[in-house]
Structure formats: structure tokens, C-alpha cells
C-alpha positions in Angstrom: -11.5 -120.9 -187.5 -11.4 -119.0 -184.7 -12.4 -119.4 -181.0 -14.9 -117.4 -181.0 -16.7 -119.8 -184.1 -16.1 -123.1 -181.7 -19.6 -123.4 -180.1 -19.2 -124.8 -176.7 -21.0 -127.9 -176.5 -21.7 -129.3 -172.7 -22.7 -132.9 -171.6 -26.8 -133.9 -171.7 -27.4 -134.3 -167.8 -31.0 -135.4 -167.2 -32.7 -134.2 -164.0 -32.3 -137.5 -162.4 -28.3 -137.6 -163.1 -28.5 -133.8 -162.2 -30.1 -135.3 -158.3 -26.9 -137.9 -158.3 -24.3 -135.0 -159.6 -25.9 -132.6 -156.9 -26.5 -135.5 -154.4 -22.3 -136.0 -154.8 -21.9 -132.6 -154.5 -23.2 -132.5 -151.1 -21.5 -135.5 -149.9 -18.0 -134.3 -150.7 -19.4 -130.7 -148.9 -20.4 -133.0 -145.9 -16.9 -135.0 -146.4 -14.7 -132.3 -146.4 -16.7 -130.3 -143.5 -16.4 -133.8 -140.8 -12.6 -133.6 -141.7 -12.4 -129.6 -140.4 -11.3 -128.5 -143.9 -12.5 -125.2 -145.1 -13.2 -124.3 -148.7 -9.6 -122.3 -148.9 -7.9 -125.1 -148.0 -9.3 -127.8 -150.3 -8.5 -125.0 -152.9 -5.2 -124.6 -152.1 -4.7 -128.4 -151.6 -6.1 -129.0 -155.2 -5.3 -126.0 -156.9 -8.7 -125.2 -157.4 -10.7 -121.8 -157.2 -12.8 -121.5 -154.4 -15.6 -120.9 -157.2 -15.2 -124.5 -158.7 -15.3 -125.9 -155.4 -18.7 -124.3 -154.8 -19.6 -125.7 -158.0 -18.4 -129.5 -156.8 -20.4 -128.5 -153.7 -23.8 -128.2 -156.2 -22.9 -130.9 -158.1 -22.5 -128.8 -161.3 -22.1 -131.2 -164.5 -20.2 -128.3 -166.2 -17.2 -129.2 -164.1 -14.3 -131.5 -165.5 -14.5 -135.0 -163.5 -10.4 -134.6 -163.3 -12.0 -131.9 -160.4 -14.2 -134.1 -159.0 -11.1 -136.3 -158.5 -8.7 -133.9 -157.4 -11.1 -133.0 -154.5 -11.8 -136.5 -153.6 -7.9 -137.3 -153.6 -7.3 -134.6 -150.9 -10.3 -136.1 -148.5 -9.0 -139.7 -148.9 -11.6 -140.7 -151.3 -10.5 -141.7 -154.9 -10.1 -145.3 -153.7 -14.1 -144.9 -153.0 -14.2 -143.2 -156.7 -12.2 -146.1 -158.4 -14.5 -148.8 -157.3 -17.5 -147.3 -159.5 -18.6 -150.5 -161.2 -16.2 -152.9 -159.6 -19.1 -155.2 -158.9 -21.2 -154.5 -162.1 -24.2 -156.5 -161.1 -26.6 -156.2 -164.3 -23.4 -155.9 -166.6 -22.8 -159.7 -166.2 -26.3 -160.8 -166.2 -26.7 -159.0 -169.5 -23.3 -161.1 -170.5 -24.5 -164.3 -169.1 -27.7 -163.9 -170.9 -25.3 -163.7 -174.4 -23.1 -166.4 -173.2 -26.5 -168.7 -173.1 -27.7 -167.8 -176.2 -24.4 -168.1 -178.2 -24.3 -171.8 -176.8 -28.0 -172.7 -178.0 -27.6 -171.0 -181.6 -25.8 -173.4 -184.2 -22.7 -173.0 -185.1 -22.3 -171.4 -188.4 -20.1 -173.7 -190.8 -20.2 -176.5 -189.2 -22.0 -179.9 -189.9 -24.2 -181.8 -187.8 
């Protein structure tokens, strides 16, 4: 099998995750504009091209999170990125909601 016989198969982003990529995009454009940076120098910080930083900019879903990160790093921002979820509000009322039922159900295999 060769390369060429690999279809590339990209991520399912629906238009309102496309508004929160793009939306992301903007904020680390806005981010890395208040700190004086210029697109050349968060490429050379990161390694980047100046072409996948325009595509951070416009929040393009095509580009590799590791990216995402890598710019965020250099503006002092990955601790921001790291707390996604931290504070997972309906995660633990849908585990509190198990928790109650698993104490209401019978206990299998054991008498009464």
C-alpha cells in the first residue's frame, strides 16, 4: 500500500465547533497582537510556518492541537489550555445522577 492509496481522513467539525475553533483563532490573534508579537516571531518561537499560524488565526480544524499548544505556550497561555474541564459542571451531575440510582437498585446476589 502506498501513500498515495491512504485517503486522508480529517475530523467532523460542525459549524458551531467551527464558531469556537474560529472564535479561538481570533483570541490567540488578539493575544499575541496585545503582547507586540508579530506573526514571524511566534513562527520562529514555535517553529511554525507563518502559514499555519494564519491558519491558528482562522481557527482551522485541519491543524494539529500539538499547534494550537505550541502557540499558546509562547503567549503564556497553556496553563489557560490545561484547565479545559477542570471544573466539569454537568460531568458530575450526570455522575451523581448514577451514583443515586446505583444506591436505589437492589443489590444483585444478595438476600433481603
Amino acid at each position: 500500500m502506498t501513500k498515495k492509496d491512504i485517503t486522508k481522513r480529517s475530523a467532523v467539525i460542525f459549524p458551531k465547533n467551527r464558531k469556537i475553533l474560529e472564535q479561538l483563532g481570533e483570541n490567540i490573534k488578539l493575544a499575541y497582537k496585545r503582547r507586540s508579537y508579530t506573526q514571524s516571531q511566534i513562527s520562529e518561537r514555535t517553529g511554525l510556518s507563518r502559514l499555519t499560524i494564519r491558519k491558528i488565526e482562522q481557527g482551522d480544524p485541519k491543524v494539529s492541537i500539538g499547534h494550537y499548544v505550541a502557540v499558546l505556550s509562547v503567549l503564556g497561555l497553556v496553563e489557560d489550555f490545561a484547565q479545559v474541564a477542570n471544573d466539569d459542571e454537568l460531568g458530575r451531575k450526570l455522575q451523581d445522577i448514577k451514583l443515586m440510582a446505583s444506591k436505589k437498585e437492589p443489590q444483585k446476589g444478595k438476600a433481603r
